[in-house]
Each structure stands twice: as C-alpha cells, then as structure tokens.
C-alpha positions in Angstrom: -6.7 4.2 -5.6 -4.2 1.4 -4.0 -0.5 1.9 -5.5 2.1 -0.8 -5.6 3.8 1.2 -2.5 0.0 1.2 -0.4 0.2 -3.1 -1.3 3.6 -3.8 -0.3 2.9 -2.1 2.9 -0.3 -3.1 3.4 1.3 -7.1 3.1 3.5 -6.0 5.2 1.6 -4.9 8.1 -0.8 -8.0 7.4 2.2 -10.3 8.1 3.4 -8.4 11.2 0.4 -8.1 12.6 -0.2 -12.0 12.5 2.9 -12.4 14.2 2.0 -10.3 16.9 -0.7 -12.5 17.5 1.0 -15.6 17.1 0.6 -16.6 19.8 -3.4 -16.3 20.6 -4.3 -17.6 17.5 -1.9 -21.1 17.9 -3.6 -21.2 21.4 -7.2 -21.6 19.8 -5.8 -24.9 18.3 -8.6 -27.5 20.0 -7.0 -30.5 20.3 -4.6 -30.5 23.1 -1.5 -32.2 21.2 1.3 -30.3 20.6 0.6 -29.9 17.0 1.6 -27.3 13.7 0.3 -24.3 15.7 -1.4 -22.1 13.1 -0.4 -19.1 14.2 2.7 -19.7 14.1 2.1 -21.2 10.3 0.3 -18.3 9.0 3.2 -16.0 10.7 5.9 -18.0 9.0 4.2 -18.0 5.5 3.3 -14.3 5.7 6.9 -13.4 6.8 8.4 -14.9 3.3 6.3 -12.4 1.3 7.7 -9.4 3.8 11.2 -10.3 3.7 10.5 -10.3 -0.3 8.6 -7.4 -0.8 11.6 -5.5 1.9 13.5 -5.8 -1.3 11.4 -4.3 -4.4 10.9 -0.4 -4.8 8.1 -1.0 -7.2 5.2 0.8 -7.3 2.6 -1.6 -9.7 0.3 -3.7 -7.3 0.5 -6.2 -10.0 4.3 -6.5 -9.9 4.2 -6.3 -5.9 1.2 -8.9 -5.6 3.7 -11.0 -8.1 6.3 -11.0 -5.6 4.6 -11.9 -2.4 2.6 -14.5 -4.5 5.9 -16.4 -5.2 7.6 -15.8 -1.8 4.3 -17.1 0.0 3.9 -20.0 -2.5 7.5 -21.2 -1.5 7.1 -20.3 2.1 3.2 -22.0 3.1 3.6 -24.2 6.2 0.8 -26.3 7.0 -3.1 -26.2 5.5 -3.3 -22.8 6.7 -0.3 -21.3 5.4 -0.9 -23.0 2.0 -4.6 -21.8 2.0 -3.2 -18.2 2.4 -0.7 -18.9 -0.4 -3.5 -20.0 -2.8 -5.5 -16.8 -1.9 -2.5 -14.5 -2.6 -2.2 -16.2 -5.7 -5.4 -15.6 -7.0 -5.3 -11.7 -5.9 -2.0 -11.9 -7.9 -4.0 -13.0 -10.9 -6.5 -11.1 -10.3 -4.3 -7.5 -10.4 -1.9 -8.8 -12.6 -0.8 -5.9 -15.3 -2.4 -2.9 -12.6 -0.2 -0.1 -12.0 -2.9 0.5 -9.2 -6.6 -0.6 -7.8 -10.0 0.8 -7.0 -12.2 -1.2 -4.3 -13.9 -3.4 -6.5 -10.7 -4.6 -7.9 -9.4 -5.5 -5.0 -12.4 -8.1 -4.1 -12.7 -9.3 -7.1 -8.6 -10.3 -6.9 -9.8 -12.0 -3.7 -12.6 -13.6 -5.6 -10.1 -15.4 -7.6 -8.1 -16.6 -4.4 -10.9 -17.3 -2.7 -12.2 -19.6 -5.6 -8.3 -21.1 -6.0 -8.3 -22.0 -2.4 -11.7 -23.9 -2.1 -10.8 -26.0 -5.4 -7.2 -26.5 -3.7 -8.3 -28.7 -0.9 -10.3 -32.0 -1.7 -13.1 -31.9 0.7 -13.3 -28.4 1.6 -14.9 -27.5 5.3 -17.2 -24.7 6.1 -16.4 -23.0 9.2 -12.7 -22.9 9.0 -10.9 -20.0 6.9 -11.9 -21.1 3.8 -15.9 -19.7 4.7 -14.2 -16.6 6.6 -12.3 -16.0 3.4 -15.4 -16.5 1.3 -17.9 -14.1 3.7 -15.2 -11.4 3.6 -14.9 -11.3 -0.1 -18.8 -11.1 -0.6 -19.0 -8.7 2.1 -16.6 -6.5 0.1 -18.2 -7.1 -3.4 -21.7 -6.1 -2.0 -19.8 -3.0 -0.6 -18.1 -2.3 -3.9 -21.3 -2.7 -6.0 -22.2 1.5 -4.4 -18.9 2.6 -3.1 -15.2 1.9 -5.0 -13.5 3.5 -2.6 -11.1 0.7 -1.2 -11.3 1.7 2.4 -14.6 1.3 2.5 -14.6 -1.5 0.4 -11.6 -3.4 2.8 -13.3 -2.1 5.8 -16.7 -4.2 5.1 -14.1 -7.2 3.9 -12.7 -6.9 7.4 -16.1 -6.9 9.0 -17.5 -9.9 6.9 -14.4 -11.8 7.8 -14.9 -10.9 11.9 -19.1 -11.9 11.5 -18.0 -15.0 9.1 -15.4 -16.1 12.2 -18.0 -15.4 15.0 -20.1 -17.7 13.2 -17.8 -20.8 12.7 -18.4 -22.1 16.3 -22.2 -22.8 14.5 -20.9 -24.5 11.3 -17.9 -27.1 13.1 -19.8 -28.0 16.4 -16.2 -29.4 17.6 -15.3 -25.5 18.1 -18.9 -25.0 19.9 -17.8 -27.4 22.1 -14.1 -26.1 23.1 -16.0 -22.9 23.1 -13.3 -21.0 20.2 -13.7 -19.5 17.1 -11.6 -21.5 14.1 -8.0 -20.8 14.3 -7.3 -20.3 10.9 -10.3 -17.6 10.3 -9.0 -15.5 13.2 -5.3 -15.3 11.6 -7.1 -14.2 8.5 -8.6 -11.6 10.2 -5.1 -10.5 11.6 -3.9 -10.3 8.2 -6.9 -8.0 6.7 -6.7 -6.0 9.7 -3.3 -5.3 9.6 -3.4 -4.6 5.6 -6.4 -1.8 6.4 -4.1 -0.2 8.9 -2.5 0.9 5.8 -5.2 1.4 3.3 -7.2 3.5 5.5 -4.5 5.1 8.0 -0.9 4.4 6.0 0.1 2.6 9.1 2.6 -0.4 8.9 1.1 -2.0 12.2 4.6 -3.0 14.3 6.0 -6.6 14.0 6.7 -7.2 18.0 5.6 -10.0 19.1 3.3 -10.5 22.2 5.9 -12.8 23.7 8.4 -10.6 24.1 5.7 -7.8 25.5 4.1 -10.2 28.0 7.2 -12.4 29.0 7.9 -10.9 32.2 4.1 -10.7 33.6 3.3 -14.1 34.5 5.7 -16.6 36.3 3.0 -19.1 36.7 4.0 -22.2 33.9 7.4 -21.3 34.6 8.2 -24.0 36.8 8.7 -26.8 34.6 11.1 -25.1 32.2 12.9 -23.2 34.4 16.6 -23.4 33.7 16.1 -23.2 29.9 18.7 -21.2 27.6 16.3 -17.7 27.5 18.9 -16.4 24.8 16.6 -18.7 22.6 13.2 -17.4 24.3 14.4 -13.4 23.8 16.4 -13.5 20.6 13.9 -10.7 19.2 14.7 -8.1 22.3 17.8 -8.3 24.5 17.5 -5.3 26.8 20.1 -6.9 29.0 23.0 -8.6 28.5 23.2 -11.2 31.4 20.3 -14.3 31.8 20.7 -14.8 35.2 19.7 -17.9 37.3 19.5 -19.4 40.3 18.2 -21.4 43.2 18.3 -20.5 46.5 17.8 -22.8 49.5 15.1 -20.6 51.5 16.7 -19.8 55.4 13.5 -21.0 57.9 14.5 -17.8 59.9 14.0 -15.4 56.9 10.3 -13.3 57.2 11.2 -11.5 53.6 8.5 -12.4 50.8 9.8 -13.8 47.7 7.7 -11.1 46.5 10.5 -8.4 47.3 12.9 -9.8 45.8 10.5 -10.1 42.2 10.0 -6.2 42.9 14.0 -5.1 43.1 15.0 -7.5 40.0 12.5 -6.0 38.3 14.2 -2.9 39.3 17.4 -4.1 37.7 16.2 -5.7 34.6 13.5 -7.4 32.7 11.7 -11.1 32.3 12.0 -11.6 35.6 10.4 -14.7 37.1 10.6 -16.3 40.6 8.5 -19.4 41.7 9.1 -20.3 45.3 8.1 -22.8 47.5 8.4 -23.7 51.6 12.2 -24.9 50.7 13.5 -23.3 48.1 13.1 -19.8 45.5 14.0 -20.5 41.7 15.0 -16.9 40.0 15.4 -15.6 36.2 16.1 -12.1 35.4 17.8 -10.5 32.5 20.1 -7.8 34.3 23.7 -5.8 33.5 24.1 -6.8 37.3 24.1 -10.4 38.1 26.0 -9.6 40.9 23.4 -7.5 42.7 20.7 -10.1 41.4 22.8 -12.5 43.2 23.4 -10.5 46.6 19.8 -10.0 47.1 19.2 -13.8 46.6 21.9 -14.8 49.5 19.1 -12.3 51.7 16.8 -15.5 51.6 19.3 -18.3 52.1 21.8 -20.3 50.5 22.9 -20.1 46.6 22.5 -23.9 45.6 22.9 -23.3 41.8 24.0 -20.1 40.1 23.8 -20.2 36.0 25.0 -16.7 34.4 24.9 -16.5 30.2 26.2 -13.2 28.0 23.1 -13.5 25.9 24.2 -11.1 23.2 27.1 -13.2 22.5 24.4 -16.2 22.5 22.6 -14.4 19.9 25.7 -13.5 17.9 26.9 -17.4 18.4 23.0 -18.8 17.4 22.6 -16.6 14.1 26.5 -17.4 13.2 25.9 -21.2 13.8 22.0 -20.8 11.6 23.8 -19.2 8.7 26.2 -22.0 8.6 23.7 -24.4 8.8 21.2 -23.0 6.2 24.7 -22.9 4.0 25.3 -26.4 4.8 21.7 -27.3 3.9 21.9 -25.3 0.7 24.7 -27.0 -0.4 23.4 -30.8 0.2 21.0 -30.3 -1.6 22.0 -28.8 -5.0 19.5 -29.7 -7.9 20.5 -33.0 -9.7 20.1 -34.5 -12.8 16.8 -36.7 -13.0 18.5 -39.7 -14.5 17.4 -42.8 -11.8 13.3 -44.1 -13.1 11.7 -43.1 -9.5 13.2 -41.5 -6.0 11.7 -41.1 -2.9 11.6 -37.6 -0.7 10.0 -38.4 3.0 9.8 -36.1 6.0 10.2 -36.8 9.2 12.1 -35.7 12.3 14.7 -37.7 14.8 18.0 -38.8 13.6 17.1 -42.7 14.0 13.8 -42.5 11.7 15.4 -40.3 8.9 18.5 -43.0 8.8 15.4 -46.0 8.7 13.7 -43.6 5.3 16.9 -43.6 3.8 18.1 -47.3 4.7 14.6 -47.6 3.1 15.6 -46.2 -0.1 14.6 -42.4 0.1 17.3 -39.6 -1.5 15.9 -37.1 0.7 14.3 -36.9 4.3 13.6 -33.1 4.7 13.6 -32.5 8.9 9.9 -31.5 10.0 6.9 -33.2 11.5 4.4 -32.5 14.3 5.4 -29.0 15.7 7.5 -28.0 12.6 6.4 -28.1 9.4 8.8 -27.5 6.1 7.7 -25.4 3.7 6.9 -25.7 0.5 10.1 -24.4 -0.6 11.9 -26.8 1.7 10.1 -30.0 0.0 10.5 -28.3 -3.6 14.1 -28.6 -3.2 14.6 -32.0 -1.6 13.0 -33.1 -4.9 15.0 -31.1 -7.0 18.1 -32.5 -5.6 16.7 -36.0 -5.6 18.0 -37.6 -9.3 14.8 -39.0 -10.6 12.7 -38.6 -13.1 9.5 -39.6 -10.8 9.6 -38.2 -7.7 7.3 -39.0 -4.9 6.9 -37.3 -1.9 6.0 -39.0 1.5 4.8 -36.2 3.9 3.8 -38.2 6.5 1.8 -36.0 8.3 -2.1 -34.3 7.3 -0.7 -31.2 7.5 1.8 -30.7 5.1 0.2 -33.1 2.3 -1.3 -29.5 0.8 2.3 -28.1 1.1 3.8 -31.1 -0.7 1.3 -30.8 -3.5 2.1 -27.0 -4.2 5.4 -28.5 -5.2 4.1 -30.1 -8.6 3.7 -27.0 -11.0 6.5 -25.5 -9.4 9.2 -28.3 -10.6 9.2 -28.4 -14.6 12.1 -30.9 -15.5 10.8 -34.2 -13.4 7.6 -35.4 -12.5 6.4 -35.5 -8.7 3.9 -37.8 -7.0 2.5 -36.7 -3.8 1.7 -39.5 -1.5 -1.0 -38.5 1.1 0.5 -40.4 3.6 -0.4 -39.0 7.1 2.0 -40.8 9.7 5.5 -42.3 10.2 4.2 -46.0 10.0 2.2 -45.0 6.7 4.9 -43.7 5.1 7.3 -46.9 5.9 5.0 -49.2 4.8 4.3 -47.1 1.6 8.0 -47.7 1.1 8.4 -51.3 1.8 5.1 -51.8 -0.4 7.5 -50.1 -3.6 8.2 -52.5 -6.3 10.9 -51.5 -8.5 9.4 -53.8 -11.2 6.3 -53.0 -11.4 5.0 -49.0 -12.9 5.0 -45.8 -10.8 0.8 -46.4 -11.4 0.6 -49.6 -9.7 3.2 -49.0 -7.2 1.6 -45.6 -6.8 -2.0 -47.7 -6.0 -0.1 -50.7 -4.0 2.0 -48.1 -1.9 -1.1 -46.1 -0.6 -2.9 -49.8 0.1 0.0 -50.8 2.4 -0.2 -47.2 4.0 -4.2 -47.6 4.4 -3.6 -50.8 6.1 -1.4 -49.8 8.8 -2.6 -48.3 12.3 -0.7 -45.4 13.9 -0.6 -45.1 17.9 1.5 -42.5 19.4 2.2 -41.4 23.1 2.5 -37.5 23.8 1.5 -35.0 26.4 -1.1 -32.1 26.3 0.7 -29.0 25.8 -2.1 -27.5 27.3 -5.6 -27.8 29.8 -8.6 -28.7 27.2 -11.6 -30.2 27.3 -12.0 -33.0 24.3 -14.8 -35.5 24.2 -16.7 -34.4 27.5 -12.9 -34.7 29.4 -11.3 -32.6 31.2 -7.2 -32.3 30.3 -4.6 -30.8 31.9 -1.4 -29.6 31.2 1.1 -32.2 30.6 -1.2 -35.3 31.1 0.2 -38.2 28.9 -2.1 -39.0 26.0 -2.5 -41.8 23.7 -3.8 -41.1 20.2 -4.8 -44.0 18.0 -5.5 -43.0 14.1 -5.2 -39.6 15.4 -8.0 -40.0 17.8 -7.6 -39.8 21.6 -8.0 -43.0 23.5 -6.2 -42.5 26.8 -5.9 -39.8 29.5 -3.2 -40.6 31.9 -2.2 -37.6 34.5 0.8 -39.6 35.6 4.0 -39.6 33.8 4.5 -43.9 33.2 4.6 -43.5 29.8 5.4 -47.1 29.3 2.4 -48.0 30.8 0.2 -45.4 28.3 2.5 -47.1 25.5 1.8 -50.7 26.7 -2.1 -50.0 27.3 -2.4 -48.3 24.1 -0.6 -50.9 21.3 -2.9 -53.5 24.1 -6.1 -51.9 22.7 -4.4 -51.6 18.6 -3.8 -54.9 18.6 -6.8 -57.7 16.7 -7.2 -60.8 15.4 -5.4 -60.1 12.4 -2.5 -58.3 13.9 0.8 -59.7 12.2 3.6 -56.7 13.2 4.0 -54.4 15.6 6.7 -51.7 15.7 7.4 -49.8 18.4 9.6 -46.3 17.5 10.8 -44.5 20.3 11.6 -40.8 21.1 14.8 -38.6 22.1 12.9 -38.3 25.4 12.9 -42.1 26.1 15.5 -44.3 27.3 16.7 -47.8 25.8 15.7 -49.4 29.4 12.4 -47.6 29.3 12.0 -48.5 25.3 12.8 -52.3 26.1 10.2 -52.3 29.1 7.3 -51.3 27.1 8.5 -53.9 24.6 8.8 -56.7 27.4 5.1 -55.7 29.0 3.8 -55.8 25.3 5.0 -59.1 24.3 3.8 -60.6 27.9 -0.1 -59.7 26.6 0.0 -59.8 22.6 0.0 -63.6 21.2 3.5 -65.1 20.3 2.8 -65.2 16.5 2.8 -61.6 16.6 6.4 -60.5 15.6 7.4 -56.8 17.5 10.2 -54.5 16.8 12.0 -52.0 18.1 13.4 -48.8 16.6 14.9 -45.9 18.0 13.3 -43.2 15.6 15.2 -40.5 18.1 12.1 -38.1 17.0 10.9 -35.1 19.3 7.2 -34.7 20.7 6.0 -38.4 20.4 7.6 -40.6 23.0 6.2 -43.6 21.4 5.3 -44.1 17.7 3.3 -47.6 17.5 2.5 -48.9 14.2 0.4 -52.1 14.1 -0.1 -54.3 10.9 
C-alpha cells in the first residue's frame, strides 16, 4: 500500500525530476519562437506542490494529495501546467478521506484527473498530454484489474504513458514533421517516472538540473552572449566564487592553441568557455584565482577587456533584492473591497504597454507574456486586489487563457469574466470596445467582436534552428508571424525592413488603423523608420500610430484594423 509519506515523496521526485529535464523537454517545442517553454512550465507548476508538501509531516495520501492539489492549482503556468493541475485535482478527489492506496486506487484517482482535464480545455487534441495521460491511466487500470500491487500497477502507467508519447508524432502530423514527440506528453512521463522512483525503489530522484551538469561541456552558442552576468546562469551551484572574463587580443607570433588554455582553466575552476578566432580569444571561467586565469590569458596576447564579479555576493544581493520585490508585490496588491460595477485585470509585459492597459482603464496589469507566464496564483490576486464586483481578465496570450479561467471557483466574493483574448492588440481593442453603459453581457459579446476583428503581426527571432512549413530556420533569423502564423524568414538582422514588409502584407482594402508597438530592443530612430517606410506604401486614409510598448521578445507588435 502507498502512505501519505510514499505520496509526498513520490510528488516530490516527480517535480524534481521534470526539472532536471527542463530543459530537453522545452527544446521539443516545434515552432521556433521563443515561446512559454513547457518544460519549464510543468517544472514551475510541479515545484509549488514540492515547496508545499516540504512543509506537511502527514501521513494520509488524501490529506497530502490535498495539499499539492491546491499548491499546483495556484501555481499552473501555461496549458500544460494547468493540465497537470486539473489531473492532480482529480487524483485529490479521487483519494480524498485515504489514510493510504492500493494500485487500483491509484488509477482510478487518475481516472478522475484524467476525465477533469479533457472536459477543462474546450476543443481537446489527441496527441498532446491529454492522450498520454489517458493511455497511461488505461494502461494502469488493465494492470490493476489482476494485480493491486501499486508498483506494478504505476509501472504499466509509466509504460502506457512512454507507448502513448511514441505514438503522438502519428495523431498531430505537425510533430511527424519536426520529427518530436509532443512536449507536454514527455514532461508527463518525467513526472510518473520520477514518482515510481519512489513507489518501487523509495528513491526521491535528485532536483539538479541538467544545466548546471552540462554548462561547462559545450562553448559552441556561446558567442553571442558572452559577457552576460553568469551569477544569474549558476545561481543553483556556485563552486567558485569569481566569474571571470575576458578578451584577449591574440599575439600573430604565439603557436599556443586556445585549446591549452580551455584545459588549465579547467584545471582551476568550472563553466569554462573560450571561443576564439584569427584576432582575438573571448574567456569565462568560474575560478578562486582570477589572477592565474588572467596570467595565462597575457600568454596569448593582449588583455583588451577584463570583467571580474564575486558571484556569491551576486547571489546574496539577487535573492535579497527578490524578496523585497515579492514583498513589494505582495503588498500592491492587497485584496480590496469589490465596490466599483466592473474592473479590468490585463497581462502583458514592457513598462510602456502596461502604462497604455492602465491609461486604458485596467486596475491591474500582472507582468508576463510570451516567455513568462503568471500563474494562476498571480492572476487570482490581481483580481482580488482589483475593487469590482465583475472582474474580467484580459490574458492576452493562448497560453495563459486556461490559467486565467482556473481563477473563477477559486475567488468567492466577486465575479470574474475571462476574456480569451490571445494578443496585445486583441486585448486593447477589447478595452476600447468597453461601454460603461451598456451590461457586462453585451459589453462582454461587443468586447470579444472588437478583439476578433483585429490582426496581430509581430517581429521576433528564432531561438532556435527548425524546420516549419518545408523551411529551413536558423538560429536567430528574424521572423514575422501574422495571426500567429509565420510569414517571413529573414537571416539578416533589418528588422525594420521584416516590420515594414510584414504590416505591407496585413494591410487590405478595409484597413482603417494600424499601430505599430515597439520593443526594449528597438530604438525611437529605428521605431520611427519603420513608421516612415510604412506610411510611404499604405494609402493616406489609413491613420498609423506609434507606441513604445517597451516589451521584451517581440521587437515589433503590429496591430492592424
């Protein structure tokens, strides 16, 4: 039989696990925009249950699967990490009042998340980890139907889930075609793996990550990066105190191989990486001896830039600065008393679009978008803290509509409205579509008609080489996306050309607006150019605007009416 104590663990070692594969799992994400990552999702989500469960000493798997249940359900981030909230709710259900479980009580608890998680989402897929979940469960119910042992049982839940997630390049013929199995599914699999560890060997599988394992082996995409702050890369390991850096301006009369000096810093510390080329050597090394790093550096040439940082004090300094700033957060947004008819909650990222949502009328812009979704706990309580009685929720992006909506049963005092808006220009024109006149119904009908009518263009780079749609991308080649969809391929970096090309092709007969949002990474001059070229090819009736949204990722958010 399972025990409280054999769960807890068990969730545990599922969430560590998942975390050590973070990082393969976000890379089976197909599309080559930098994007939620679901690894990194389903690590987040599984981590709030951990950190929860670190806390309890009970031994009912009833009162245990309680706890994670609520800790997950607060933490989900993205589709996936909501999905594995709704399946941890059902098992909650499912061995709610159990002191402790055979085998077939433990599928049939998965049963009930299994069925929670399919009814959750609207127009459920097969092939993702809703069927891996499914398979698994069966798998484990035929098992338990001769054997109620729960290793046995779990162990033919784990194998479903692996034959289920082998299968899903067959059911979703976009994964045939990037030649992965479904993101999603293979987290899943982490998760069940990592709870048999425990089940079947009482083995909390380690919570390392494969990033701080593998982050001295491969120097290769370095480059780009290079002089980043590592204190932020390494928080999880600091082996050495000093990050040390520095370029060296190669002597033409030196026969030494960069390849020496790699093999003496590694000698002297750890995450070393040097990229070299005929002119000059670029070094990182974490070391208690810059000096020395440094004196074997002068053997190749001239030191042209040095950069030395006390990464332990770094680390002290970062978690010091995110406690005050969680305080800070926690404070803002106390819960207040629903007194106004209707508020507004949006997300969105960049200090210029969260001033525009609020100029627009919004209480609360919760910080998150593409690359960083809030979590369910996050949007819970922006609305808490917004005074309404009716409050709706813009989440402007697909993937944290399902974390929005986990916010309704959770808030008991005010009503909440989740608007499925899925970009930054949907959720503006949702808002300027609001008439305070008129009822939360209609307004709730004539806000998602404005948002329906709007088309979305945005300007990014591939964060990494993919195939999509028969072409090849690479690494950093600038990408225009219209609805979502990729329209342009550009390996050069004129991203005012992609922008002006792309709104180009947006634009139709009945075009009235178009407004161009800029990113952090763009300049006013470059910003104003994109505008100029537009305006040169678009008719004169067509009114354009420019906003500095300040947001990360997206160097151009077009929105055309």
């Amino acid at each position: 039989m399972i025990n409280g104590i054999d769960l807890k663990n068990a969730i545990i070692s599922g969430a560590n696990n998942i975390v050590h594969h973070k990082t393969l799992v976000d890379e089976l994400n197909i599309f080559p925009v930098p994007d939620g990552d679901t690894g990194t999702n389903m690590s987040m989500t599984m981590n709030s249950a951990a950190a929860e469960l670190g806390k309890t000493e009970s031994n009912s798997t009833g009162e245990v699967a309680k706890i994670a249940s609520s800790a997950l359900l607060r933490g989900a981030r993205g589709n996936s990490g909501v999905i594995l909230s709704l399946l941890f709710r059902g098992f909650a259900k499912g061995v709610e009042g159990t002191d402790e479980v055979g085998g077939a009580d433990l599928v049939n608890a998965l049963g009930v998340g299994v069925e929670a998680a399919y009814k959750a989402v609207m127009k459920p897929t097969e092939g993702t980890i809703l069927t891996v979940s499914r398979v698994a469960c069966e798998s484990g119910k035929a098992t338990a139907q001769d054997n109620d042992d729960p290793i046995v049982v779990w162990e033919a839940v784990c194998k479903g889930a692996e034959e289920a997630l082998a299968r899903t390049p067959e059911l979703l013929p976009v994964l045939k075609r990037a030649g992965v199995v479904d993101a999603g599914g293979k987290g899943l699999c982490f998760i069940l793996d990592g709870m048999l560890s425990v089940f079947r060997d009482h083995k909390v599988l380690p919570a390392e990550s494969e990033e701080s394992e593998g982050a001295s082996e491969d120097s290769s995409a370095a480059d780009s990066d290079f002089f980043r702050n590592a204190a932020a890369e390494f928080d999880d390991v600091i082996n050495f105190t000093y990050c040390t850096q520095f370029m060296v301006g190669r002597n033409s009369e030196c026969a030494k191989e960069p390849g020496e000096l790699r093999t003496y810093l590694e000698g002297i510390g750890d995450c070393v990486l040097v990229v070299d080329d005929d002119e000059i050597i670029k070094v990182h090394v974490h070391t208690e001896d810059p000096g020395n790093a440094l004196q074997a550096g002068l053997a190749y040439g001239e030191l042209l830039s040095v950069k030395i940082d006390n990464m332990k004090e770094q680390h002290r300094q970062n978690a010091m600065d995110n406690e005050a700033a969680k305080a800070k957060t926690a404070a803002a947004l106390k819960p207040a008393e629903p007194v106004d008819e209707v508020g507004f909650v949006a997300v969105a990222a960049g200090e210029g679009l969260k001033t525009l949502f609020t100029d627009l009328g919004c209480a609360q812009v919760v910080s998150g978008g593409q690359t960083m979704n809030p979590s369910t706990e996050d949007l819970m309580n922006a609305a808490l803290a917004t005074p309404a009685k009716t409050v709706v929720i813009l989440p402007n992006n697909k993937n944290i509509i399902l974390a929005a909506e986990q916010t309704i049963p959770l808030i008991q005092d005010r009503k909440v409205i989740v608007l499925p808006t899925r970009t930054i220009p949907q959720g503006l024109s949702a808002l300027l579509a609001y008439n305070p006149d008129a009822s939360v119904e209609v307004n709730t009908v004539g806000m998602m008609e404005a948002a329906s009518g709007v088309q979305t263009g945005t300007v990014t780079f591939a964060a990494r080489d993919s195939e999509f749609g028969g072409k090849r991308i690479h690494e950093n080649d600038t990408l225009g996306l219209v609805n979502g969809k990729l329209s342009i391929i550009e390996k050069n970096k004129d991203i005012v050309h992609v922008c002006s090309k792309l709104t180009r092709s947006m634009v139709g007969r009945g075009t009235s607006f178009i407004t161009l949002i800029y990113g952090s990474n763009v300049t006013e001059e470059m910003a104003n150019e994109a505008c100029s070229r537009i305006k040169a090819k678009v008719s004169n009736d067509i009114e354009i605007t420019l906003v500095n949204g300040g947001q990360p990722v997206y160097y151009f958010i077009v929105s055309v009416e």
